[in-house]
Structure formats: structure tokens, C-alpha cells
LUMTORRO-899978 format. One record per residue (C-alpha): residue in three letters; residue number from 0; chain; x, y, z. Coordinates in nm, 4 decimals. Layout:
<atoms>
ATOM   r   k c       xx       yy       zz
ATOM ALA NUM A        X        Y        Z
...
</atoms>
This chain:
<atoms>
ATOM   r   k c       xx       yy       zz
ATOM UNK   0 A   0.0000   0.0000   0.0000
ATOM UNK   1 A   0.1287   0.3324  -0.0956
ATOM UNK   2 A   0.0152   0.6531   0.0583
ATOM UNK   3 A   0.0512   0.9700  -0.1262
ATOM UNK   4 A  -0.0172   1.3334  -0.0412
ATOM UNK   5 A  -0.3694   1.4623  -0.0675
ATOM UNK   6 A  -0.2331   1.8028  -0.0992
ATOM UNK   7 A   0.0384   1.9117  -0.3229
ATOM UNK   8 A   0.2148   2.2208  -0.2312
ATOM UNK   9 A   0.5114   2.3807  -0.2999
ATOM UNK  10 A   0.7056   2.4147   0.0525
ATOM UNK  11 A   0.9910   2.6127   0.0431
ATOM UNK  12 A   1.2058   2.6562   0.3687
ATOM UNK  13 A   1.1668   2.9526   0.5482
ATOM UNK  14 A   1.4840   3.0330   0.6179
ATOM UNK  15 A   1.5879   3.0274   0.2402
ATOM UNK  16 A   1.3459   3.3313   0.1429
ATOM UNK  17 A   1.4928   3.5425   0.4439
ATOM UNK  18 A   1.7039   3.8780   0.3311
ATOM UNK  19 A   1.8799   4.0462   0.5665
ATOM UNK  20 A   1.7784   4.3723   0.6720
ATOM UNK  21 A   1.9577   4.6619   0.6141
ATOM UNK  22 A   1.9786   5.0341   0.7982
ATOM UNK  23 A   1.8786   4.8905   1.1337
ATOM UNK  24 A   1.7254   5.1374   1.3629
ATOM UNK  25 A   1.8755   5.1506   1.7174
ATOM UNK  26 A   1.5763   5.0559   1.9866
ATOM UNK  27 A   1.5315   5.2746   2.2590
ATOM UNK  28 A   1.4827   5.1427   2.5996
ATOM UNK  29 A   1.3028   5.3472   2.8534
ATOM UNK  30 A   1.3017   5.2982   3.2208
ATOM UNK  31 A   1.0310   5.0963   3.4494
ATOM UNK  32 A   0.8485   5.3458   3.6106
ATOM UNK  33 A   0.6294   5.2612   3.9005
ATOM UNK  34 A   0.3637   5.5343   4.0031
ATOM UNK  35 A   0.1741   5.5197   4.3453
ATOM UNK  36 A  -0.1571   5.7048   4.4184
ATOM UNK  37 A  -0.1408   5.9381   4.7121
ATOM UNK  38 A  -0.4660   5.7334   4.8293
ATOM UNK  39 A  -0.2315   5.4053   4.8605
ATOM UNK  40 A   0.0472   5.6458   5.0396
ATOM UNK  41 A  -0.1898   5.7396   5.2863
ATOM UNK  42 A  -0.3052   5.3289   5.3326
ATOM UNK  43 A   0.0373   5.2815   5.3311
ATOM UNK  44 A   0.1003   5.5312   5.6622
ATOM UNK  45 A  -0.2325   5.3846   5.8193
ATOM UNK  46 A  -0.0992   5.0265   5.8029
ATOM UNK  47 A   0.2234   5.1386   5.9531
ATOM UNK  48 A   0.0693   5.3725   6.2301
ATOM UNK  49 A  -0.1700   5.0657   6.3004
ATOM UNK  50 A   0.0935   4.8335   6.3547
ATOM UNK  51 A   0.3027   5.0647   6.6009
ATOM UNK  52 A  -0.0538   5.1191   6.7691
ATOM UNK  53 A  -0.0783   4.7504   6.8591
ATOM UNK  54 A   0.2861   4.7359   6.9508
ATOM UNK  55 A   0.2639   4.9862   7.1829
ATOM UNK  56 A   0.1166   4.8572   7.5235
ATOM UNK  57 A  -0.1804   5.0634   7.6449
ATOM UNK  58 A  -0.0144   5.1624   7.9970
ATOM UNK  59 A   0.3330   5.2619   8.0121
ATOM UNK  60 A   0.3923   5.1434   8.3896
ATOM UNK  61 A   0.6957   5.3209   8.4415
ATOM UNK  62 A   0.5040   5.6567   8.3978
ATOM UNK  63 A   0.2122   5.5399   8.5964
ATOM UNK  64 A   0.4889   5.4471   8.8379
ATOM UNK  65 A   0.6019   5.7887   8.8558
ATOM UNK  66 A   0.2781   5.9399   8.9270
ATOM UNK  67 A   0.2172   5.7367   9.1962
ATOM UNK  68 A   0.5625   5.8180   9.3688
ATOM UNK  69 A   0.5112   6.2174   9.3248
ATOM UNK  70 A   0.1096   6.1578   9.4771
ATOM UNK  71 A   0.2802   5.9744   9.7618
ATOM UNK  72 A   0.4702   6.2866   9.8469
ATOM UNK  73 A   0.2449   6.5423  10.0137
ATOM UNK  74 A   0.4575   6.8830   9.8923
ATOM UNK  75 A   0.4325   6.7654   9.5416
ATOM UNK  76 A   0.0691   6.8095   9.5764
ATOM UNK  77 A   0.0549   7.0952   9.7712
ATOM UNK  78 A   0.3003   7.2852   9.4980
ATOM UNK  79 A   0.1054   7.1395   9.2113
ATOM UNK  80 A  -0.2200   7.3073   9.2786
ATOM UNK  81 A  -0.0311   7.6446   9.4273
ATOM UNK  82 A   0.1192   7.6231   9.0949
ATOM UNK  83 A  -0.2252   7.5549   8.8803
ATOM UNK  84 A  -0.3799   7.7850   9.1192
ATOM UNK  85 A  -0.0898   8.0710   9.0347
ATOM UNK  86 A  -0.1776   8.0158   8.6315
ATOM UNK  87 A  -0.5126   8.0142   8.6843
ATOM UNK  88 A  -0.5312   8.3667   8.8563
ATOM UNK  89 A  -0.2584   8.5160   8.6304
ATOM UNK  90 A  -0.4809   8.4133   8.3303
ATOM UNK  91 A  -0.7700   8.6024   8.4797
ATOM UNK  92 A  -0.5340   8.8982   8.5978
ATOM UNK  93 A  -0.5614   8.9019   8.9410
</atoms>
């Protein structure tokens, strides 16, 4: 049995009809260039202030601390409200 080609064509290799190309034109390559909104800046600074906000513990303890040593001493308290009492009546003029 003999199997023969149902279409006939004329096949020429590719490569054989090439020409080279002459005058070339140099390609210009530009720079990536990556543009951010100013509404993703600003999620951006939200994320970042969030995550310091949850880092930070809700008491500082070592300033509570101090508060309660200066309320233990009685002439801290005594020269704290002479002293808010002295701005409040130079505010008023008297």
C-alpha cells in the first residue's frame, strides 16, 4: 500500500526566502516606572501607624509608676495646685 499526499504544495524553507535587513534602527529602551496614588500612600502610613498602635502597650507602667511616687509625696501636691492655682489667677489677671 502506498500513501501519497492529498495536498500538493510547494514548501519552500523559510529560512531560504529570508534577506537580511539593512539600515537597522537603534531601539530605545526606557526605564520601568512605578507610580503610586497618594490614596495608597496614605493606606500605606495607616498600616504602619496601626501596627506601632498595637505594639505599643496601652499603659506605660513606668510613667504610671512615677505618678504614683510624686502623689505619695504630700509637697508635690501641695506645689502642684499652688502652681495651677498661680496660672489660673494670672490668666484672669488678678
Amino acid at each position: 500500500m502506498m500513501i501519497q499526499k492529498i495536498y500538493s504544495s510547494n514548501t519552500i524553507n523559510p529560512l531560504q526566502n529570508s534577506k537580511p535587513v539593512s539600515g537597522t534602527s537603534s531601539v530605545k529602551h526606557s526605564a520601568d516606572e512605578i507610580i503610586i496614588s497618594d490614596e495608597a500612600k496614605e493606606m500605606q502610613e495607616a498600616e504602619k501607624l496601626d501596627a506601632i498602635a498595637r505594639e505599643t502597650p496601652d499603659v506605660r507602667e513606668d510613667l504610671v509608676e512615677q505618678v504614683k511616687q510624686k502623689i505619695k509625696d504630700p509637697n508635690y501636691l501641695n506645689n502642684a495646685i499652688a502652681s495651677a492655682a498661680d496660672q489660673f489667677l494670672r490668666a484672669y489677671g488678678l
